[in-house]
N, C-alpha and C positions, 0 to 999 in steps of 0.2 A: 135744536137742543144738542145733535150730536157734535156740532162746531164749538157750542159754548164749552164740553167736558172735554175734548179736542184742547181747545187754548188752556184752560184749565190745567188740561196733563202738563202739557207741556211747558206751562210755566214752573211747575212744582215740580218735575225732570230737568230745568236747569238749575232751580234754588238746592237741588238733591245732588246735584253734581259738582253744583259750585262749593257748595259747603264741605260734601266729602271730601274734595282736592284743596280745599281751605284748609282742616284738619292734617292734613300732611303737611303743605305748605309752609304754615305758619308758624314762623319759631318759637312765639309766646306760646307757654301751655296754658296760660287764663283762657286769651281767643281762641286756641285751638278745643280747650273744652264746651267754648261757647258755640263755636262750629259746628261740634258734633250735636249737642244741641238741638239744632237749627235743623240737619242733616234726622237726627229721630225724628221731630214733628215735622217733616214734611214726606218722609214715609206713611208715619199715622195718616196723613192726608190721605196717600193712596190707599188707604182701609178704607178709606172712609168713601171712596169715591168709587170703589168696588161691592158697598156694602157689606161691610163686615166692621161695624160698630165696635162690638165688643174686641174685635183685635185689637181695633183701634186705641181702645178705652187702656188694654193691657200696656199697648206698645209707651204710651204717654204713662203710667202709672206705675211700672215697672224700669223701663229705659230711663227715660226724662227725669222719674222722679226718684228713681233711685238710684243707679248706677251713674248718671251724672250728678247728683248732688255727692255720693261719695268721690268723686273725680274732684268737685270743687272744692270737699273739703282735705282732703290730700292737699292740693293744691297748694291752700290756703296753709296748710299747717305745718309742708316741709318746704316752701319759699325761706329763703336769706332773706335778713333785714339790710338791704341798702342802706338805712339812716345811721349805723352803726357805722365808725369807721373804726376800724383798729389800728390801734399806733405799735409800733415795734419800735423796743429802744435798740 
């Protein structure tokens, strides 16, 4: 059992690493918010795999679901409309 929480870590230690260097990376702020995202619920994992449930529970209901959904709606609400072209006479 200790080999299966073994590959386990350590796949959810590179999806944690990869996403948090995605977040920087990545010049879109849509996929950079979705990074981050990605980068909270796979912490929550490590709650979850240490037993601590209710961290867990916080980390997704609090991070995930609110401080990224205000992220997406920023996001969403001070983006430029590309379909708009403005003519200058």
């Amino acid at each position: 059992m200790a080999l299966a929480e073994s590959i386990a870590f350590a796949l959810f230690a590179i999806v944690t690493v990869g996403s948090a260097a995605g977040v920087v990376l990545v010049r879109d702020v849509w996929h950079s918010a979705l990074l981050l995202g990605v980068s909270l619920i796979s912490v929550a994992v490590f709650y979850v795999m240490n037993q601590a449930a209710f961290v867990a529970t916080m980390q997704i209901l609090v991070y995930v679901g609110g401080v990224l959904i205000l992220i997406t709606f920023a996001v969403m609400l001070t983006r430029e409309d590309e379909s708009v072209i403005e003519v200058t006479p």
